[in-house]
N, C-alpha and C positions, 0 to 999 in steps of 0.2 A: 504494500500500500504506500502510495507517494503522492505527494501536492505536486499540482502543473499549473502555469501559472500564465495566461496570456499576457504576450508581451508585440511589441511592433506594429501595434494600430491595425488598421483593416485586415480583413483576413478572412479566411473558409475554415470552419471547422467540420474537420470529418474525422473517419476512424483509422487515418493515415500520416497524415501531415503534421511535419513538426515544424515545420516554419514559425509561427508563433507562441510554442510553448516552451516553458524553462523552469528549473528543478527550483529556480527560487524566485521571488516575488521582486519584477524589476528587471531578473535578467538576463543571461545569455540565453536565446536562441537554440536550438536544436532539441529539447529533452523530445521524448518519446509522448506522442499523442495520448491523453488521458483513457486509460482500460476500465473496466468494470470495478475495480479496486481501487481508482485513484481520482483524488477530487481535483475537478477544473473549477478556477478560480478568476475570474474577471474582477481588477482591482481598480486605484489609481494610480500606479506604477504602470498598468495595461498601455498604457499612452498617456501623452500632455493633455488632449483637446480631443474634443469629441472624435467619434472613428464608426464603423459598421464593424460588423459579425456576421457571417451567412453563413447558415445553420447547411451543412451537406446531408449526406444518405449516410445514417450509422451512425451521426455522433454518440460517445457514450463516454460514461463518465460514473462513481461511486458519489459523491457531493457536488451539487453544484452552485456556485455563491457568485452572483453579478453585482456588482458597483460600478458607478461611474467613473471616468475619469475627474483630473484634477479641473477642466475647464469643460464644459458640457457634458454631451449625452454618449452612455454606448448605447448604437443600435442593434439591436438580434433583428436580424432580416432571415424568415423561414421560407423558404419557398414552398411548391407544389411537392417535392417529392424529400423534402426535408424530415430527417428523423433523429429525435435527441434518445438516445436510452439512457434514464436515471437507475441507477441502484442503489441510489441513499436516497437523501433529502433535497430539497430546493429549494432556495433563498434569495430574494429579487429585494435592492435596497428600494426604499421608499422614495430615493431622487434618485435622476441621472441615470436611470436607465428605460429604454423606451422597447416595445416588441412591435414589428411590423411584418405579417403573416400573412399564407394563402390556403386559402382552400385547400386540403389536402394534407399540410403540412402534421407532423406526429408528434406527442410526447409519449414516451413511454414510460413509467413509474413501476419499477421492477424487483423491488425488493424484496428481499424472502423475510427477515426479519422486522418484528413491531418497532416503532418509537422514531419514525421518520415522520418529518414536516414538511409540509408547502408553503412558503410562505411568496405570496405573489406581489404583496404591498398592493401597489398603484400599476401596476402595467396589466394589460389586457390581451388576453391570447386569443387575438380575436380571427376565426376561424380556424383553429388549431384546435387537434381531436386530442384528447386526453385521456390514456390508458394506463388504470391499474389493476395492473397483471402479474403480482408476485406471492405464489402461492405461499403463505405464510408470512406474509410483509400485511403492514401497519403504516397508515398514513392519516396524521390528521393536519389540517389548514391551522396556520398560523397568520394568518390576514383573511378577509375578504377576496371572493374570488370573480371576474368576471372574464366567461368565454363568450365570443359574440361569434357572427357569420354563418350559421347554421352548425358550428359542431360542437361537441356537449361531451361532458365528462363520461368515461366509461368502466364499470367496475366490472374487470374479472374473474380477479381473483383478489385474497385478501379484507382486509377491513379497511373502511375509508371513514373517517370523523373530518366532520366539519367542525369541529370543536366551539361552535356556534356563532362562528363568523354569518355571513350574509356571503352568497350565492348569486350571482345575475347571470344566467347561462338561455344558449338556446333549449336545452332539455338534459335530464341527466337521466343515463338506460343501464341498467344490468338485467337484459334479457337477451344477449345472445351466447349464453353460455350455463354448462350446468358445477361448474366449480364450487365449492366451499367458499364462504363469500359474505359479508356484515355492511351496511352501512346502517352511522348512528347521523340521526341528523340534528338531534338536540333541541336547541331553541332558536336555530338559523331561521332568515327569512329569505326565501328562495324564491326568485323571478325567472320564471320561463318563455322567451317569446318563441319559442317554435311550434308546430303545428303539432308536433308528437312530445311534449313537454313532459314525461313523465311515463317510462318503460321499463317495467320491472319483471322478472320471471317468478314462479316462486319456487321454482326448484334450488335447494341447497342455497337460496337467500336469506340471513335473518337481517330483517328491515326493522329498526325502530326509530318511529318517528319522533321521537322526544315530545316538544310543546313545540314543535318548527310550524311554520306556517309556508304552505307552497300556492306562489300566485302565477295563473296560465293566461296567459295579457292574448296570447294568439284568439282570430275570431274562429276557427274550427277542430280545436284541439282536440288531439286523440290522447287522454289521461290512461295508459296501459297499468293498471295499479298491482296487478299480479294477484290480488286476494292480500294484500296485503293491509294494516291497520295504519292509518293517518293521523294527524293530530289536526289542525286547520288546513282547510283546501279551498280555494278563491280560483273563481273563470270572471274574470273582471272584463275582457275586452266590450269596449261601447263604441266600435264602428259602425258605420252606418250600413250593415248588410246583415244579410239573412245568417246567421250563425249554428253551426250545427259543436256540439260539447258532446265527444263523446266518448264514454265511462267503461272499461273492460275489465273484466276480471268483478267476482265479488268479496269488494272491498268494505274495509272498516272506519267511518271518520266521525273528528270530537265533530267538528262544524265543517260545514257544505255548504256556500255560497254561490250561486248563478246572477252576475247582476245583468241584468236587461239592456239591449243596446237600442239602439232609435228605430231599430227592424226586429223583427222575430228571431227570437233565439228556441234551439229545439234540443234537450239532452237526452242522448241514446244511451239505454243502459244497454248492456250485454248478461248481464247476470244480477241476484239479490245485491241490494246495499245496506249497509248496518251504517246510522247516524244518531251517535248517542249524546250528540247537544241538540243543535237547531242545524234544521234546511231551513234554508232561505231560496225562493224561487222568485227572484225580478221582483223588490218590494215595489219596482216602481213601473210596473207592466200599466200598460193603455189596451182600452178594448179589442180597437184595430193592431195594436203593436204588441205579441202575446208571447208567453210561454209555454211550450210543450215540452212533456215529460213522458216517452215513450222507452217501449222495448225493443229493439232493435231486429226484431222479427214478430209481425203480425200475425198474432193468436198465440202468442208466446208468454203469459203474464211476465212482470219481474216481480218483485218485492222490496218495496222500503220499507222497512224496520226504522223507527224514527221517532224516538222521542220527545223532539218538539218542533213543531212547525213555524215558520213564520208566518204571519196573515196572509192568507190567499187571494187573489184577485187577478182574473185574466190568467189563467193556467188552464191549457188544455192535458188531457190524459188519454191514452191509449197502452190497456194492456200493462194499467199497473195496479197493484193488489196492495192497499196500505195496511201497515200496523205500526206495533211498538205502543208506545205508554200515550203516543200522539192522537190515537183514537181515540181514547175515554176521554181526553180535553177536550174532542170534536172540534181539532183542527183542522182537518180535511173537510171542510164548509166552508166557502166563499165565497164571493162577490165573480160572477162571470163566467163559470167554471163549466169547461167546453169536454162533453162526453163523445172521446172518440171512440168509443166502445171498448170492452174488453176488463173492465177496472170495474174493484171492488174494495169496500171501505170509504169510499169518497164520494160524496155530497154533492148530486148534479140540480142544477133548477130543470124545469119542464122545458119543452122544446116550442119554439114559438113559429109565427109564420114572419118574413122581413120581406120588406118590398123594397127595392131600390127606385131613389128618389131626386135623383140629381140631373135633372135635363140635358144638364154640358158634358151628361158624360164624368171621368175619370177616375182615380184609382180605386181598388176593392175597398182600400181603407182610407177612402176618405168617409166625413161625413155626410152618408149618402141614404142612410139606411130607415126607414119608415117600418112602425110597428103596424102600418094599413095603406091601403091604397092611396098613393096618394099623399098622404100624411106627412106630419112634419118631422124632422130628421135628428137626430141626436146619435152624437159617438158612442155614446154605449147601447145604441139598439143594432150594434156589429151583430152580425150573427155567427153564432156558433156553431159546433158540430151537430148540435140533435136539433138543429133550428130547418125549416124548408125555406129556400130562396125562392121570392116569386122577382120575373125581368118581364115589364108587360109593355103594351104601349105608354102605359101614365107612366111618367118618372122619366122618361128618357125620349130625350126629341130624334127623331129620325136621323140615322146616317154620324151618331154619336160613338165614341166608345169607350168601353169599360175594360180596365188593365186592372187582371189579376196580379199583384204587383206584390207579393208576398205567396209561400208554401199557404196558403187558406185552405183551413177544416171545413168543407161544407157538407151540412147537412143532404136534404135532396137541392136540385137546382130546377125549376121549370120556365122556360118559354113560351109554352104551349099556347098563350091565349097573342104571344106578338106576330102584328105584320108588317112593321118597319123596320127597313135597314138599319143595324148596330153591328158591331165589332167587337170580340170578345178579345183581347190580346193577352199575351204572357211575354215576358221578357223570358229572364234564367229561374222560371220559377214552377213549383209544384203541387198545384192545388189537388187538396185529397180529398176525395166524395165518399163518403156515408148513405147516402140513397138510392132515390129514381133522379135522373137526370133526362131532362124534357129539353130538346134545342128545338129552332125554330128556323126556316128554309129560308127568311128573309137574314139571316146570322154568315157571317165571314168572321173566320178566326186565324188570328196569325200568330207566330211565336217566333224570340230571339234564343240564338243560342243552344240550349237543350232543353225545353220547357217537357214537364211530363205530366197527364192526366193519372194520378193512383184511386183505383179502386177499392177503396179498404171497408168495404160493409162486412164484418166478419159476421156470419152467423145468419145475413138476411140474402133476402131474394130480391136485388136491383136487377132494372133496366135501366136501357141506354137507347132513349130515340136521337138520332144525332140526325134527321130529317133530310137526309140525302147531302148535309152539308160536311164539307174536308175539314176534317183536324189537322189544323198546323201543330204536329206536336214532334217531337226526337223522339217520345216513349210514351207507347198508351199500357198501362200496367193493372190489370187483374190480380189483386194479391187479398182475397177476402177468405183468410180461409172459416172453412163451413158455411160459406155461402157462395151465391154465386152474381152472377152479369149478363146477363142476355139482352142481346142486340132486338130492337123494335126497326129498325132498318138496315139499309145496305149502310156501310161504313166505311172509310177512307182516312186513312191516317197515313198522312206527308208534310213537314216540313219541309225540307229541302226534296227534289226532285231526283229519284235514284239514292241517292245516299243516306238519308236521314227522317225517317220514321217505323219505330219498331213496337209491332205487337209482343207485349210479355206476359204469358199467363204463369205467376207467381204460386196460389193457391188460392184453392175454391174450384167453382165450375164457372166456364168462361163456356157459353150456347150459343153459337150465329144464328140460330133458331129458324133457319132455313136462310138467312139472308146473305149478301154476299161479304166479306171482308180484305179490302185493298187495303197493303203495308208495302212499305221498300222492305223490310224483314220482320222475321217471328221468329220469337223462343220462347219456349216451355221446358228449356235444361235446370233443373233442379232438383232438389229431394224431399221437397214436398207433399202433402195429397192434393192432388187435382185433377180436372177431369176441363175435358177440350169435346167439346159437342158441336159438328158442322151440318148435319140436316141438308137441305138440298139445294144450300146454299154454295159459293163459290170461292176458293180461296187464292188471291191473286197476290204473288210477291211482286214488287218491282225493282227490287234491288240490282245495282248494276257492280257492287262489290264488295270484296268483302265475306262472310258470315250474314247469310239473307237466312237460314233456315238452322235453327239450331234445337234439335232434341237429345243432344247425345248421351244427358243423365235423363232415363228415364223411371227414376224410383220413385213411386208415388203417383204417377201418371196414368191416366185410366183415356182410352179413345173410348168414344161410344161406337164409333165406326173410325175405317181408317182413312184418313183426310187425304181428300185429293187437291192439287196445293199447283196452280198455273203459276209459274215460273215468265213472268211477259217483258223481261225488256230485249229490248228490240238493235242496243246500240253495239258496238264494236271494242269499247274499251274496259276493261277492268275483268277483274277472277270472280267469280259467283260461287261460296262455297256452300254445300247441301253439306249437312251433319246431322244423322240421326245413328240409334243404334238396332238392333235384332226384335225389342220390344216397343219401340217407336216409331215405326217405320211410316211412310207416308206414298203415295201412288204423285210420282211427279211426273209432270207437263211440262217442257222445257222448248216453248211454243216460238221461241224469235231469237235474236242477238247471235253477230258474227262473235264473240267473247271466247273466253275459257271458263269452262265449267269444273270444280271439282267438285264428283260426287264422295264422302268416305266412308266407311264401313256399311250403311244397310238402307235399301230401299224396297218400297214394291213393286208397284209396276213401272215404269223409266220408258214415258216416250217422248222421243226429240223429234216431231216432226214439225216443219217449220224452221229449226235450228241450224245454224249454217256457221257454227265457231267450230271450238276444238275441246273435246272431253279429256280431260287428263288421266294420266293410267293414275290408279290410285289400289287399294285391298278394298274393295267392295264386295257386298250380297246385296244379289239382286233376288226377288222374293216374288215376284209375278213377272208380269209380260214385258219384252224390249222391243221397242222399235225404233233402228238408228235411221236415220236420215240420210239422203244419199249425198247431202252437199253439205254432210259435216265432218271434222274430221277426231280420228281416233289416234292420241298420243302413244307410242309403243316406250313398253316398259317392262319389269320384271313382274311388278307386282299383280297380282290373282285379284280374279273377279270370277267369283260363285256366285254357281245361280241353284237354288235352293226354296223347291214349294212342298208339299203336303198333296193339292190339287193339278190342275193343269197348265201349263207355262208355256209359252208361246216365246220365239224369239224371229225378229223380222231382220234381216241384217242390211239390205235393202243395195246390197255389192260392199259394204263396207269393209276393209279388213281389220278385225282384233288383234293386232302384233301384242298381243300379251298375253300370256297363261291363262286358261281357264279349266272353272273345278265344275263339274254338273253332278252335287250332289243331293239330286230329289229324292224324297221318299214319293213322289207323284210323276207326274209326266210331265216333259219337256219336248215339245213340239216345234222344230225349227220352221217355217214357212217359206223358207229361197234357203237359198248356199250359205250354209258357214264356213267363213274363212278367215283361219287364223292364220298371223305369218310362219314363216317357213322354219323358225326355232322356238316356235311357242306350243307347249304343252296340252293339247287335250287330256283333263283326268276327269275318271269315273268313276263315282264311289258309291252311286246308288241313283233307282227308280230308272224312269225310263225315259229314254232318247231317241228320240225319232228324227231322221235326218228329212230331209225334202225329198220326196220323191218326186225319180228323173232327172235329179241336179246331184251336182258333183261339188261336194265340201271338203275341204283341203285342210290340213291338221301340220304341223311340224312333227308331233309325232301325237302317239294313243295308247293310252295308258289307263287301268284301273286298278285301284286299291279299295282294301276291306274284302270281308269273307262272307255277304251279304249277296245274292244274284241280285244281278243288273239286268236289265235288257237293251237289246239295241235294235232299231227299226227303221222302217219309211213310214214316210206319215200316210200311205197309201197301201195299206196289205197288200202285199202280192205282186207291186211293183217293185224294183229295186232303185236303193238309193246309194249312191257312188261317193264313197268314203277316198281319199287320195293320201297319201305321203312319200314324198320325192325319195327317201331312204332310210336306212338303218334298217332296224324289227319291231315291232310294234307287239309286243306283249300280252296278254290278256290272259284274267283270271276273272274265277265265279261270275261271267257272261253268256247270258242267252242274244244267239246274233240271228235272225232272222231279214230276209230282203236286204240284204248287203252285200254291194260290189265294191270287193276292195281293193284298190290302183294304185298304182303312181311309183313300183321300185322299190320299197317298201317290202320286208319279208312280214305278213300280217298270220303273227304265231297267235293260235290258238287251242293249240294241244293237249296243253292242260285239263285234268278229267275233270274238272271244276266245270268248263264251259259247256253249253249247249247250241246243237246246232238246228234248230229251229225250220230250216228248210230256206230256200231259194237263195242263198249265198252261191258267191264268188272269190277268189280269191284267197280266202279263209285259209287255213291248214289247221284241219281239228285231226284228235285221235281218234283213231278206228274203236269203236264200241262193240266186244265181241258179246252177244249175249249166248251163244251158247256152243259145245265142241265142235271146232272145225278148225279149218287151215286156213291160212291168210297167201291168196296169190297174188300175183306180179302182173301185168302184163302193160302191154305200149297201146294205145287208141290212137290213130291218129299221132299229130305232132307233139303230145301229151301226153306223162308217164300219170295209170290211173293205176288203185291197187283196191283189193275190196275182200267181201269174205266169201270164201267159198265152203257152204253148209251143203256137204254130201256133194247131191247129183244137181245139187240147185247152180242157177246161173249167179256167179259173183256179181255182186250190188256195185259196183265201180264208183271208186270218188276220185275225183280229179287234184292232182297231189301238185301242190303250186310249186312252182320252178325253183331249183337248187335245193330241193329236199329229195331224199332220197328212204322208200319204204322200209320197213323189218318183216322179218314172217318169222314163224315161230309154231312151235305146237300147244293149242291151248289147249290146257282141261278145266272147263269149269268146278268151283268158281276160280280157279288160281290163275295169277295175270302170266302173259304169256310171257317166256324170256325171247326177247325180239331178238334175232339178229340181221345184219346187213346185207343186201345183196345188191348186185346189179344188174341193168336190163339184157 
């Protein structure tokens, strides 16, 4: 262990260079670059007058202690790929030294033993990531610390005390790791401005929060608490936007504070919460400008446990279940309190009717709101969630509109009784409806951004007459579970043209109920129960890229029949991907566009006609009928596409060729209708049900091949006719196959020998083994240009089969039942 001592003004410190260090304070030049063992030391001997530092890759050091020089400042200048490793302590004087950092740049706090310090003073690591990672090391703060830039202290390993300094960091996390691991945070007051303020694991974590107070100033923070116990916890930001706070893990705290910002704030729990002083929810919420307190999955209760409440007013609820010592006070009773369904324990008023009253038009929350027709307007006649919205002709002058300009709880909404022109708009916002929702044909609605309609009536049975008019909307969202949505019209949901409007059935039943539903895309991939009902309605994607159709999780998912799903844009640019799986499957229509289509793993019936792009090879199951188009084209590939039904399957190929592998493994029938042609090294296999090729046409294989011990059949789709099987070479194999009407061509030796196969009758080509059923000799003889061989029982005439070229027969003496032993002969 040795002291190194920067000396010579500017300089790079890395895990090499000894140009600036020296075995004593002040001076010569040359010592050996500071090791894990040895403290580097920046003095006032380091230089007369101010100087920089730039931190290299690897610096490391056992103590490290910075001062100033005798006349200004040293600078530590850390770059992007700058790394300090401490194995002691670290000591910044409170003048004269300055840090200027980037993004990226490292500290690493590495000690294996307790009773090391940080002491930061006055300088600011700002955007410098901070790691301690010394399994069996101890570090507590001996000043105030502040990281800025988006990087935030990290604990690995070890114990870390704040020894109750004050904190100003973008977030401090110990959740990516499962180490042995403490932090105490005492009675620090800790400021977070990042978005993720607060990420803790609770594996091999022990977290005590002392009496610290942690404040999250971000307006959408993700608080990760681990299950862990808190002492005070403050979400203070009061920007002027929609704010979403939200809560993981279930956690424990003394006090819970949300203050209200000039727009709606909304907190997602993820699990129960225990608050054994006072919740405070926005003492200072406004009718229009609200708080919600939700579960972070619909029909999911949470629970607050919560012993005191703050006065309630203007707080909506969905899907929370109160207790703690805060119900017998009958704190959960309020002034405004908006029932998004789902919640128990808490005090809702009746549900009213609101009439919108504002002739000029504009926002949801302005003062606009009539408890009658008509009538005079007050901000707190806002309507709630269990409130019905009437939009009629009174209240609103023709060709005005009304900007849902906030996430708004709405009850039901009706238009029914309007016939003037109005405009419904949304910016980046996402109103959640609770009801019947009534539009009116004289309505245009537009939206900025990502605006989404959510369907949350859990439990009940809404429609939706949306009167023949377009939702401008990025996301129409069905998520009611236990209940459902059914369309009273045809439906149309487009914001942006081709790129941006998507049906999402979350949970519940979502029923087209015969009518038709226009999206640029749809998904129903999740692990929800729900249920998709299309009746004799029509489902039209117009997506031009992208993921237009996505079921690929289909657990919980119930078709009441299998959706057939028009597939209509018509242009030239962009990848269209179809994704479902084995229990989702959908009958597609892929009706226009010169494009590329991927379809991947499972469909049912797939016809392209109209379609004039290019199908990508992909691992698909196809589950009913193809029909390729003759002016489209097919990508060649390695990867397999199985066709696979129960019933009857149909395949049109229509000249196209399949350069890629294919499986026909039916337990039903497969009926080709023209020539199958695959290219010239692609796989025909067969594993089951039956194959009927075209009869009179000639289908071409690279080769033919079946596996499993299951009989197969193989046919013309015309008994009695033959259909002409081809492969340019090699041998073509076959096992547990009945071949029937097969002329098989092309060079190709087509072995069928095996006592497995059955020959069925009107075959070509074939080479099966001679079937002796009962004692007799096997003769030889020439027919014509053709060696035939057959059995000769007694005086009877031998049956002759025609023995395909470059084989040659056996004869033998058989005694039934025992196989004969064959031997060779020639003509």
């Amino acid at each position: 262990m040795a002291d190194r001592y920067w000396v010579g003004g500017a300089g790079t410190w890395d895990a090499t260079s000894t140009v600036h260090w020296s075995a004593t304070s002040g001076g010569a030049a040359g010592a050996s670059a500071p090791t894990s063992v040895d403290n580097a030391i920046f003095n006032n001997l380091s230089n007369a007058t101010a100087y920089a530092v730039t931190i290299g890759t690897n610096a490391v050091c056992l103590d490290v202690s910075i001062s100033g020089p005798a006349v200004g400042n040293v600078t530590i200048t850390s770059g992007a790929t700058a790394v300090i490793n401490v194995y002691g302590s670290w000591l910044s004087a409170a003048t004269g030294v300055v840090f200027t950092t980037t993004a990226g740049a490292i500290v690493n706090f590495l000690a294996t033993t307790t009773g090391k310090t940080v002491t930061a003073n006055n300088i600011t690591l700002g955007g410098m990531t901070v790691n301690f990672n010394g399994v069996g090391g101890g570090w507590t703060l001996g000043s105030a610390i502040t990281i800025t830039g988006g990087a935030s202290p990290t604990i690995l390993a070890g114990t870390f005390d704040t020894g109750g300094f004050a904190m100003t960091l973008n977030s401090f996390n110990s959740s990516t790791t499962t180490n042995v691991r403490a932090i105490n945070l005492n009675a620090s007051v800790i400021t977070c401005s990042g978005t993720g303020p607060v990420s803790l694991a609770a594996t091999n974590l022990t977290f005590n929060a002392g009496t610290s107070t942690i404040t999250c100033s971000n307006s959408p923070p993700n608080f990760g608490g681990g299950g862990h116990t808190f002492y005070n916890v403050n979400f203070n930001n009061a920007t002027a936007v929609i704010g979403t706070v939200t809560i993981t893990g279930a956690n424990t705290f003394n006090n819970l504070n949300v203050t209200t910002t000039t727009l709606q704030k909304v907190i997602t729990l993820s699990a129960n919460q225990i608050v054994n002083g006072t919740l405070t929810l926005g003492a200072t919420n406004t009718a229009p400008f609200r708080m919600s307190v939700v579960s972070d999955v619909v029909g999911t209760p949470r629970t607050l446990t919560v012993a005191n409440i703050a006065t309630l007013a203007d707080v909506d609820f969905r899907d929370i279940n109160a207790a703690g010592a805060s119900i017998a006070l009958g704190n959960w009773a309020g002034t405004r309190i908006g029932n998004c369904l789902g919640n128990s324990n808490i005090t809702f008023a009746a549900g009213a009717t609101k009439y919108w009253n504002l002739a000029a038009g504009g926002n949801w929350t302005s003062t606009a709101w009539a408890l009658t027709s008509g009538g005079a307007v007050a901000v707190n006649n806002f309507p709630l969630a269990q409130d019905s919205v009437i939009i009629e002709d009174t209240g609103l002058t023709a060709g005005n509109t009304i900007t849902i300009n906030s996430n708004a709880d709405i009850g039901s909404l009706s238009m029914a009784t309007r016939t003037t022109a109005l405009t419904l708009a949304l910016g980046n916002t996402d109103p959640r409806f609770y009801g019947n929702v009534t539009l009116c044909s004289s309505l245009t609605t537009t939206g900025v951004s990502s605006p989404t309609y959510q369907f949350q009536g859990q439990g009940l049975a809404n429609t939706l007459n949306t009167a023949g008019v377009t939702l401008a909307l990025s996301q129409f969202n069905v998520n009611c579970p236990n209940g459902s949505l059914t369309l009273a019209n045809n439906t149309t949901i487009e914001l942006t043209a081709s790129s941006s409007g998507t049906a999402i059935l979350s949970a519940g039943t979502f029923n087209l109920n015969g009518f038709n539903l226009t999206a640029v895309a749809f998904s129903n991939s999740n692990a929800t129960a729900r249920t998709f009902t299309q009746g004799s309605g029509t489902i039209n994607i117009t997506g031009s890229n992208g993921l237009i159709w996505n079921s690929s999780n289909a657990t919980g998912l119930t078709y009441t029949t299998r959706p057939v799903v028009n597939f209509t844009y018509a242009g030239s640019t962009g990848s269209r991907t179809i994704t479902t799986n084995a229990t989702s499957i959908i009958d597609a229509n892929i009706t226009a566009g010169t494009d590329n289509v991927i379809l991947a793993t499972a469909v049912g019936n797939l016809n392209f006609t109209g379609f004039a792009g290019s199908l990508a090879n992909s691992t698909r199951t196809i589950y009913g009928n193809l029909t390729l188009a003759s002016g489209m084209t097919l990508t060649s590939g390695a990867l397999v596409t199985t066709f696979d039904r129960t019933g009857t399957q149909t395949i049109t190929s229509n000249t196209k060729t399949m350069d890629f592998p294919v499986t026909f493994s039916s337990t039903g029938t497969i009926n080709c209708l023209d020539a199958l042609t695959l290219g010239s090294t692609r796989a025909l296999t067969f594993t089951g049900g039956t194959l009927n090729l075209a009869a009179s046409t000639t289908s071409t294989v690279g080769s033919f091949t079946t596996s499993g011990t299951t009989m197969k059949y193989l046919g013309s789709t015309t008994p009695g006719t033959q259909a002409t099987i081809s492969d340019a070479g090699g041998t073509d194999t076959v096992t547990y196959l009945t071949i029937q009407d097969s002329n098989a061509i092309g060079g190709a030796i087509w072995d069928a020998l095996a006592t497995t196969n059955a020959d069925n009758g009107n075959n070509t080509g074939w080479g099966f083994t001679l079937q002796v059923p009962v004692t007799g000799v096997v003769a030889y003889g020439l027919i014509g240009p053709v060696n035939v061989w057959g059995l000769v029982n007694d005086t009877q005439t031998p049956s002759w089969v025609i023995i395909p070229d470059g084989q040659t027969p056996g004869w033998g003496a058989v005694s039934n039942p025992q196989t004969p032993n064959w031997q060779t002969v020639t003509a």
